[in-house]
Structure formats: structure tokens, C-alpha cells
KEVEXLO-577969 format. One line per field, with one value per residue: x, z, y of N, C-alpha, C in turn; residue in one letter; residue number from 1. Coordinates in steps of 0.05 Angstrom, whole numbers, plus 5000, padded with zeros to 4 digits. Each point is the difference from the previous one (the first is absolute). Example, Ala and Ser with C-alpha at 12.3 -4.5 7.8 and 13.67 -1.06 7.14 Angstrom:
! residues 2
n.east = 5264/4993
n.up = 5156/4986
n.north = 4886/5021
ca.east = 4982/5016
ca.up = 5000/5001
ca.north = 5024/5024
c.east = 5018/4985
c.up = 5000/5014
c.north = 5024/5022
r = a/s
k = 1/2
This chain:
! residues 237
n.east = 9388/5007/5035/4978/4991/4996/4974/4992/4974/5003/4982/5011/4984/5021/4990/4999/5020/5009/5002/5025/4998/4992/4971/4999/5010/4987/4973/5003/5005/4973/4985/5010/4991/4975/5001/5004/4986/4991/5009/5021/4977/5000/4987/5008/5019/4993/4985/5017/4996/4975/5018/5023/4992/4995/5021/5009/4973/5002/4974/5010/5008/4978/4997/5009/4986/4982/4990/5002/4978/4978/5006/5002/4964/4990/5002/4994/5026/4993/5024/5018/4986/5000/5027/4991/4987/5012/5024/4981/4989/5012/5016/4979/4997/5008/5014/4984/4984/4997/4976/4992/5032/4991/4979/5005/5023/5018/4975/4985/5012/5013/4973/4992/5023/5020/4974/5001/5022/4996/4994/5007/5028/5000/4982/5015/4998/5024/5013/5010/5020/4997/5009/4973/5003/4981/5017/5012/5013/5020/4994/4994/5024/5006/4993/5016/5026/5001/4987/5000/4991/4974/4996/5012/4991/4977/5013/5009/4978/4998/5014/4978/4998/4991/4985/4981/5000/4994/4996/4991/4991/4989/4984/4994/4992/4987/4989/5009/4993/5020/5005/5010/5002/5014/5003/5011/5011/5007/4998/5007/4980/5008/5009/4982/4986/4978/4999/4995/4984/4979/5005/5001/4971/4999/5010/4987/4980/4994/5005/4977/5023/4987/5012/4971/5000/4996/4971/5007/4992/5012/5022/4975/4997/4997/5016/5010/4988/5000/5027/4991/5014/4992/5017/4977/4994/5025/5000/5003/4987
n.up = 3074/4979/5009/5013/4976/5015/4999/4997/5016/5023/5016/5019/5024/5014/5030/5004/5003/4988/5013/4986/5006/4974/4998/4975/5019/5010/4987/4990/5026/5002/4978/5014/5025/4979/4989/5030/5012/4977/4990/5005/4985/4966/5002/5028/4997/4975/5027/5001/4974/4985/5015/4995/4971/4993/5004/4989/4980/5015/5016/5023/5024/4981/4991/5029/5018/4973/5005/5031/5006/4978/5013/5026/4984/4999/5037/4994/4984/4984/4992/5015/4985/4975/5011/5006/4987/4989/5010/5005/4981/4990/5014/5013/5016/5015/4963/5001/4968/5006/4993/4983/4991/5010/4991/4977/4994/4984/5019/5005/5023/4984/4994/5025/5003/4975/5000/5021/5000/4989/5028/5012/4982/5017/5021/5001/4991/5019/4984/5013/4984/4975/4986/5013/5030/5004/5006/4971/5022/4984/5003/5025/5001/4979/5003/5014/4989/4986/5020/5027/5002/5003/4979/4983/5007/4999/4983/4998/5008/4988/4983/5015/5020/4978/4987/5029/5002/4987/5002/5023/4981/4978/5022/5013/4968/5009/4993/4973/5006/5030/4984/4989/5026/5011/4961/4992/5025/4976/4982/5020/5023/5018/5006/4995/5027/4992/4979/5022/5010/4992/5004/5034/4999/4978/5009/5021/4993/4984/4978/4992/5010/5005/4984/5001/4987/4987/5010/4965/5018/5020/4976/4997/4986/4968/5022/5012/4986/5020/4992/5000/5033/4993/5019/5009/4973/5017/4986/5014/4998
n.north = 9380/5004/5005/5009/5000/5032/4989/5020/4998/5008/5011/5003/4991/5019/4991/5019/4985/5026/5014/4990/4971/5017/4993/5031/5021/5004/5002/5020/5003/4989/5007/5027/4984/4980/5028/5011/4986/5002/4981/5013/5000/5000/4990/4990/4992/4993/4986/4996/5012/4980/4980/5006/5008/4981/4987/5009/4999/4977/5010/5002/4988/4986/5013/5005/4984/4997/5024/4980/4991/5014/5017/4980/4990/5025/5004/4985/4994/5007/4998/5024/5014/4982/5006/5019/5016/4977/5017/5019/4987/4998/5019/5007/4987/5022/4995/4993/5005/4976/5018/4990/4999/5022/4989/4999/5014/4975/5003/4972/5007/5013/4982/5007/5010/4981/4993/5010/5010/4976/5001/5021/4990/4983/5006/5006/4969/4987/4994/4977/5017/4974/5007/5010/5002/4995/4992/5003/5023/5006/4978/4992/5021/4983/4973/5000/5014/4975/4991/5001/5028/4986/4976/5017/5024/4980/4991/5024/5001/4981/5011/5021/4979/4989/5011/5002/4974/4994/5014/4994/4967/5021/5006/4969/5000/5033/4975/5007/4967/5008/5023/4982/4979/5018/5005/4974/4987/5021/4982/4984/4993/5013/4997/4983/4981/4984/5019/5021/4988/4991/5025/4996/4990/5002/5019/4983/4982/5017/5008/4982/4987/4985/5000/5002/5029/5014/5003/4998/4973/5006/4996/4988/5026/4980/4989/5028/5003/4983/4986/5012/4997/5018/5015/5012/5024/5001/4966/4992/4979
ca.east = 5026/4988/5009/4993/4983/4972/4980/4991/4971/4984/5016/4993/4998/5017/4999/5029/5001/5024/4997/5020/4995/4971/4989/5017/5021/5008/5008/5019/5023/4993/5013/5033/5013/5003/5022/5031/5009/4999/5023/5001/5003/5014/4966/4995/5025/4996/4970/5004/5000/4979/4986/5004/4978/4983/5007/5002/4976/4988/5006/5012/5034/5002/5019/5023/5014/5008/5027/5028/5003/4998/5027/5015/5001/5026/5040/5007/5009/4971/5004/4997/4977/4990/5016/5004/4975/5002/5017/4978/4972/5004/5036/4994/4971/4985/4993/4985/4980/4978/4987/4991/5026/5014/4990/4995/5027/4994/4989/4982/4976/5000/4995/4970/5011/4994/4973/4989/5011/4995/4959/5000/4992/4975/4979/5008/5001/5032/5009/5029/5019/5020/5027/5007/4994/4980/5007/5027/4994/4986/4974/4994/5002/4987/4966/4988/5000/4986/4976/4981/5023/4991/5013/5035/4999/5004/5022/5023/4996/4995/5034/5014/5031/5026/5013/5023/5022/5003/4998/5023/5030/5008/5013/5027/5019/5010/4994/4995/4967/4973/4978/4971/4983/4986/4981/4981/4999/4975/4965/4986/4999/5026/5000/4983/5008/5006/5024/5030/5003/5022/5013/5017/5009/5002/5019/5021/4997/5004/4978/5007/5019/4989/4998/4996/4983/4973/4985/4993/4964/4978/5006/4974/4974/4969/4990/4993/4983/4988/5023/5003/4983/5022/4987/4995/5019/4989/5003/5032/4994
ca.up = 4999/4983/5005/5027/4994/5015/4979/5023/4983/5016/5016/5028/5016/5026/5011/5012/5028/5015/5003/4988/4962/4988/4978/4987/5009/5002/4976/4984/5011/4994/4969/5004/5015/4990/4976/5006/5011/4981/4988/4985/4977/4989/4999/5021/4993/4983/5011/5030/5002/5001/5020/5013/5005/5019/5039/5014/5003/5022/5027/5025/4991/4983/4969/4998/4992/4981/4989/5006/4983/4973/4998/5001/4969/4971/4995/5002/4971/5004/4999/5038/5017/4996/5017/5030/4994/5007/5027/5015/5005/4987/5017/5027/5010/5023/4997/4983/4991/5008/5034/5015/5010/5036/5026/4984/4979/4974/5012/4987/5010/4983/4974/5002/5010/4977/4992/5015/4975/4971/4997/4990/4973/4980/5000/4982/4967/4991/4992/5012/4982/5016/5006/5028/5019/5006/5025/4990/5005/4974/4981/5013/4993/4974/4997/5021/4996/4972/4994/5024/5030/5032/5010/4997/5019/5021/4996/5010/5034/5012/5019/5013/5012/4979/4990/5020/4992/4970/5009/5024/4986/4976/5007/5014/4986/4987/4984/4993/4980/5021/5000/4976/5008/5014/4991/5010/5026/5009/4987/5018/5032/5021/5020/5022/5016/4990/4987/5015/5015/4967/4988/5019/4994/4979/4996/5018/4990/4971/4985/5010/4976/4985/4971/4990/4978/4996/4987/4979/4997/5022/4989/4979/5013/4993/5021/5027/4993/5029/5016/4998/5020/5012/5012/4970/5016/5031/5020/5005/4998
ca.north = 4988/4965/4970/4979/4981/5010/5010/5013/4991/5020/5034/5003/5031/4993/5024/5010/4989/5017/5032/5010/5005/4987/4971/4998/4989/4959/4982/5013/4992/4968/4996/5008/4992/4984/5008/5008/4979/4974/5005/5023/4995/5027/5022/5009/5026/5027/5023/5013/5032/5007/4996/5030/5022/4991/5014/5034/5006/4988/5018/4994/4991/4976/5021/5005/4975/4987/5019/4997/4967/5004/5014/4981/4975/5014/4995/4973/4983/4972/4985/5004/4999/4972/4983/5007/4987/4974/4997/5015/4998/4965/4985/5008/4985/5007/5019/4983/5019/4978/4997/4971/4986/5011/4979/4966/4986/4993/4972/5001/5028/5020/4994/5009/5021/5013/4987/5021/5017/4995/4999/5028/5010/4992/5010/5024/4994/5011/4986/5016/4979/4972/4999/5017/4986/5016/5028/5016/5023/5016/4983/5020/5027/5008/4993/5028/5019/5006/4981/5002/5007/4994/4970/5008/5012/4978/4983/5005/5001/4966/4997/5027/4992/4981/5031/5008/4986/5009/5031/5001/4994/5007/5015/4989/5000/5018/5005/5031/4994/5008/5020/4998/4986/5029/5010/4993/5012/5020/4992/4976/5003/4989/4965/4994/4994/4970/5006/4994/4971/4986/5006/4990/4972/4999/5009/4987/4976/5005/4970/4965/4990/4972/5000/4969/4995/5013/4983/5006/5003/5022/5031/4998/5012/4989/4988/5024/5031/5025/5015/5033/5023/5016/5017/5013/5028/5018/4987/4989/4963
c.east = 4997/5017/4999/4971/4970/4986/4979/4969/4986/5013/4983/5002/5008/4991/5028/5009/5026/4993/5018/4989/4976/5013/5024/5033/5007/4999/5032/5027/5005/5019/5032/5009/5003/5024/5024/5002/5004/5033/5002/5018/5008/4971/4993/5021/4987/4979/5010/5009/4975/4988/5011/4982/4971/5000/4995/4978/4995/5009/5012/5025/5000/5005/5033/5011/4999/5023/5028/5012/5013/5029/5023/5015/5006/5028/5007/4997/4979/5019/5000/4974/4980/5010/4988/4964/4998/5003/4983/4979/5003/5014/4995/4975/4987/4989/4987/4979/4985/4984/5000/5016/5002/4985/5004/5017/4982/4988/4974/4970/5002/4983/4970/5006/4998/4973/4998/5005/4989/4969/5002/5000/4976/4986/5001/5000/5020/5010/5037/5014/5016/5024/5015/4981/4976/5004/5019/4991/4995/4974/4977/4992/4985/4973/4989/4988/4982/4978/4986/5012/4987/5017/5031/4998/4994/5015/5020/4992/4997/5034/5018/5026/5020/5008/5026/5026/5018/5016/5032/5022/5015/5020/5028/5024/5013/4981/4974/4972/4984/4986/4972/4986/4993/4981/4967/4980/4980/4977/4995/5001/5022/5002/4989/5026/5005/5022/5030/5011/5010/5024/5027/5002/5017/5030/5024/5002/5015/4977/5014/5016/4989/4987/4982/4976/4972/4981/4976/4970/4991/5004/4986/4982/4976/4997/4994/4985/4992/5028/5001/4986/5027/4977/4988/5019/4991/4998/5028/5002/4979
c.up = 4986/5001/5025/4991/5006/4965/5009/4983/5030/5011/5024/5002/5020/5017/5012/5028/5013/5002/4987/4966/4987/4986/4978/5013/5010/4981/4987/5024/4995/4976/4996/5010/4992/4977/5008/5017/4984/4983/4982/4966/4984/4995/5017/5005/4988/5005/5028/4998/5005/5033/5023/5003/5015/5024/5003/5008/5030/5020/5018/4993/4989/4981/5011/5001/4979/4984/4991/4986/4979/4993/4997/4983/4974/4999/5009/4978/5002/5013/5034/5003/4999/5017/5029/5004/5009/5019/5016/4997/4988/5022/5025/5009/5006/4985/4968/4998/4997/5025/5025/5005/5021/5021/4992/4991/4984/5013/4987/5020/4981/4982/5010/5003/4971/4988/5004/4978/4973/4992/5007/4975/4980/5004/4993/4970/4989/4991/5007/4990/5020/5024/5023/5018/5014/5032/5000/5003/4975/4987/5024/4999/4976/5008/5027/4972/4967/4997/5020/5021/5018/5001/5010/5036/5022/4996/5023/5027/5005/4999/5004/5008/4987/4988/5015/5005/4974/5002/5017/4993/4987/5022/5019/4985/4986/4962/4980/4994/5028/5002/4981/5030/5022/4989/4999/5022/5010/4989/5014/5026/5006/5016/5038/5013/4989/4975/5006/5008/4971/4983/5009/4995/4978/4995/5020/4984/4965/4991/5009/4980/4994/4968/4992/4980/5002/5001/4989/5000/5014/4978/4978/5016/5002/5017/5017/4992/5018/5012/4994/5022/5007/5010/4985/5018/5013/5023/5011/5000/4985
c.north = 4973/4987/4992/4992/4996/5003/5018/5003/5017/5020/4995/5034/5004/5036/5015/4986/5021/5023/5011/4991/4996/4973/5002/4988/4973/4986/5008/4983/4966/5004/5001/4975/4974/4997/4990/4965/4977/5000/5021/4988/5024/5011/5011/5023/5025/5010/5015/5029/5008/4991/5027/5013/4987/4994/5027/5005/4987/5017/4990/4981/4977/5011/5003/4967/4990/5018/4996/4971/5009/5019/4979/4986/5020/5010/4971/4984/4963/4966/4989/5004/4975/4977/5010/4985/4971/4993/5005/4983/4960/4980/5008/4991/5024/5032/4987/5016/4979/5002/4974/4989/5005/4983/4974/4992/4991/4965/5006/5010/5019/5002/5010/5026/5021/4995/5037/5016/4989/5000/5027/5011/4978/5009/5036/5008/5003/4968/4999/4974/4980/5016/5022/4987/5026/5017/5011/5028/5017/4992/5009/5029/5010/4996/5026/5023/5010/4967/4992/5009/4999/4976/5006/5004/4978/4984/5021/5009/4974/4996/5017/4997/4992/5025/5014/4988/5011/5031/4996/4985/5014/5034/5004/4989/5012/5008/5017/4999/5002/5016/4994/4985/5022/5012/4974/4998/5026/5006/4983/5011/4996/4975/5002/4989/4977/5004/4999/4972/4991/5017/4992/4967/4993/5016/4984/4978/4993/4969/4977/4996/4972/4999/4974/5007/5013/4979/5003/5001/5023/5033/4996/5015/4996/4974/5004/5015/5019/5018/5025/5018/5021/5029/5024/5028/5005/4983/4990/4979/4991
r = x/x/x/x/x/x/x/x/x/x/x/x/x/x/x/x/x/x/x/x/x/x/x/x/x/x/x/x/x/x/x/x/x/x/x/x/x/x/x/x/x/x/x/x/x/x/x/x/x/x/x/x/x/x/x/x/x/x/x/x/x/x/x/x/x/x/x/x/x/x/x/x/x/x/x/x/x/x/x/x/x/x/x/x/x/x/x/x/x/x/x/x/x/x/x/x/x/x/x/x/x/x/x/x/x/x/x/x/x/x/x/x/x/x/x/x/x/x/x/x/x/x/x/x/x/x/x/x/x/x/x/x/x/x/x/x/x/x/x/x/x/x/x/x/x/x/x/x/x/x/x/x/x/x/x/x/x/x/x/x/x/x/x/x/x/x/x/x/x/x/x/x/x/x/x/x/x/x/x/x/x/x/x/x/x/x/x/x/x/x/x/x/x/x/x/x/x/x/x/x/x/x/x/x/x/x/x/x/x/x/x/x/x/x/x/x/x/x/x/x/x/x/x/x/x/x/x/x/x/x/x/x/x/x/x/x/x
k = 1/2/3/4/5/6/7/8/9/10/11/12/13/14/15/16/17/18/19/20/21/22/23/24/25/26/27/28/29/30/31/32/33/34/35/36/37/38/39/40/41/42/43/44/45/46/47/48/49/50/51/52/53/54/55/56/57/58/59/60/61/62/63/64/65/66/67/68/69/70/71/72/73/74/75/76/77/78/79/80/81/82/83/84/85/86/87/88/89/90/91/92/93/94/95/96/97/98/99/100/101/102/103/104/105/106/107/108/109/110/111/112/113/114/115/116/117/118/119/120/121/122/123/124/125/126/127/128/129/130/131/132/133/134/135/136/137/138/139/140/141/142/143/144/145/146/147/148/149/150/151/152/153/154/155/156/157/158/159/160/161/162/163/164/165/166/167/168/169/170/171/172/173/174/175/176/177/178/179/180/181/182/183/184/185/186/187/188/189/190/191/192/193/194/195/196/197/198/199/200/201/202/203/204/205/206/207/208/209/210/211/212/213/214/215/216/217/218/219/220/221/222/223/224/225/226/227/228/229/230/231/232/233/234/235/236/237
């Protein structure tokens, strides 16, 4: 997906973490799902016949949920569907494709929070353009699905719960982009106990509304070099 600005230079190797889907599949649902959550541009438009057929192929009911997505966005005239998009994911706190917003708002705890995510694709040999914020869920999804899907894969069990969040907004609102985070949802573990607890925190609380600014030094990776622990597969922490 090159207008999210991934340069892609390795390949990871990811073991099966579902009894329902292989390695291929997941990757392949990663790739769909990055497609369908990013703004739907007119390129992105004119692949969604081809991403049909590629849902179909995925076994169990992450093929039927992106299915439905993808049915959704070709009877839907670009212009409603570019507007609802905003409304959904730009104009709603609680339903923000920014991982790290759900515990951090836009304060400057946020900034070791994103290090995590940007020393993943570095050390991946990914290069991630100015102009997207490194825990943007599609940018994520992608680097899962076509340049290290062990790191992809701990990136999205290190915010099992924010996902869930994510998921349960999009579905309390009725809206049509919740099946793509179900289909996510079933390439990752289900939620622990400590999951639940945050998923509860975090869904009572919503992000800190105190706006005072990223801070810019701690989102230099070449001053952290060590921030990169996430659980390897299979682990849950």
C-alpha cells in the first residue's frame, strides 16, 4: 500500500496463532483489512473486485466479515462513503484508527508509546513516511501482512484490548467497517482477563482530553534504540 508510505526491505516469519486460519490467511486478512480501513481513495475503489475474490478464498467467518464490508463500499457512491468514513474514524474519539490515542489522547505520554511502533518498523528495515503517525491501524495491518508478521503480529497482541475497543465502537454504531475489525480479531488471541479489565477501563474512561502536544524528542528512535519488547508468538505480554 504505497500511499501509507511503508518501504518494505524484509519478510518475517509468523507461526499459526488460530486453529481457524493459516499464516497465508492472516496475512491475506491483514492486507484486506489494511485496504478497507484506510481512506477509501479511487485506487482503493477500483481494487475491491479484486479484494472480493480474495476474501472469498479466507476460511472461516473472516471471509464473511470482510465480505460484507467490501459489498457495502461498491454499492456505496464514493462521495457518502468518503463522508461517513470521516464521520467514523476522523469525528469520533472513541473510534479512532490511532492505537495509542485510546490510553494517551494527544498528551505527551503518547510519545514512548508511539517510539514502540516506529522502532518496530525500523528495525524491520521499514522506512514510514512523514506524514502518518506510527500507530495508525492500516500502517500496522500492512507492515503485519507484506514486511514482518512476527513484529505486525506483536504490535497487535501488545493492544489486544484497544482493537477491542475499536471493534465494539464501530459495532455500537452500527457501522459497516465492523466486520473488517471481527475479521481482524480472529488472527489475534482472544482477550485475557487483564484484556477485559482494560477493555472496560478504557471504554468507561475514553482518551485524556488534555491536548498539550506530542513530544517530539522521545519519537526519535535513534535515541531509544532498545524500545522494541513485545511478546514473542504465543506469548500474551
Amino acid at each position: 500500500m504505497g500511499a501509507l508510505g511503508l518501504r518494505r526491505r524484509a519478510t518475517g516469519r509468523l507461526r499459526s496463532t488460530s486453529d481457524a486460519l493459516s499464516e497465508r490467511d492472516q496475512r491475506l486478512v491483514w492486507r484486506i483489512a489494511a485496504l478497507l480501513l484506510d481512506y477509501p481513495t479511487e485506487q482503493t475503489l477500483g481494487m475491491l473486485r479484486d479484494l472480493r475474490d480474495a476474501a472469498a478464498t479466507v476460511s472461516g467467518p473472516a471471509s464473511e466479515h470482510l465480505l460484507g464490508c467490501i459489498a457495502f463500499m461498491q454499492a456505496t457512491p464514493r462521495i457518502e462513503l468518503s463522508a461517513l468514513y470521516v464521520e467514523t474514524f476522523d469525528l469520533r474519539r472513541r473510534s479512532s484508527l490511532h492505537l495509542s490515542y485510546y490510553a494517551y489522547g494527544d498528551t505527551r505520554n503518547r510519545g514512548m508509546a508511539l517510539l514502540r511502533f516506529k522502532n518496530a518498523y525500523r528495525n524491520a528495515g521499514v522506512a514510514l513516511g512523514e506524514h502518518e503517525l506510527p500507530d495508525y491501524l492500516p500502517v500496522v495491518l500492512e507492515f503485519a501482512a507484506t514486511t514482518d508478521a512476527a513484529r505486525g503480529y506483536r504490535l497487535l497482541v501488545t493492544h489486544r484490548a484497544v482493537v477491542e475497543v475499536l471493534r465494539l465502537s464501530l459495532h455500537d454504531s452500527g457501522s459497516p467497517f465492523a466486520g473488517v475489525l471481527d475479521a481482524v480479531c480472529a488472527t489475534v488471541p482472544g482477550l485475557d482477563t487483564d484484556d477485559r479489565r482494560q477493555v472496560a477501563k478504557l471504554a468507561a474512561e475514553g482518551p485524556p482530553e488534555e491536548a498539550v502536544g506530542l513530544d517530539t524528542y522521545a519519537l526519535d528512535p535513534a535515541l531509544h534504540p532498545h524500545v522494541d519488547h513485545y511478546p514473542e508468538i504465543g506469548e500474551r505480554r
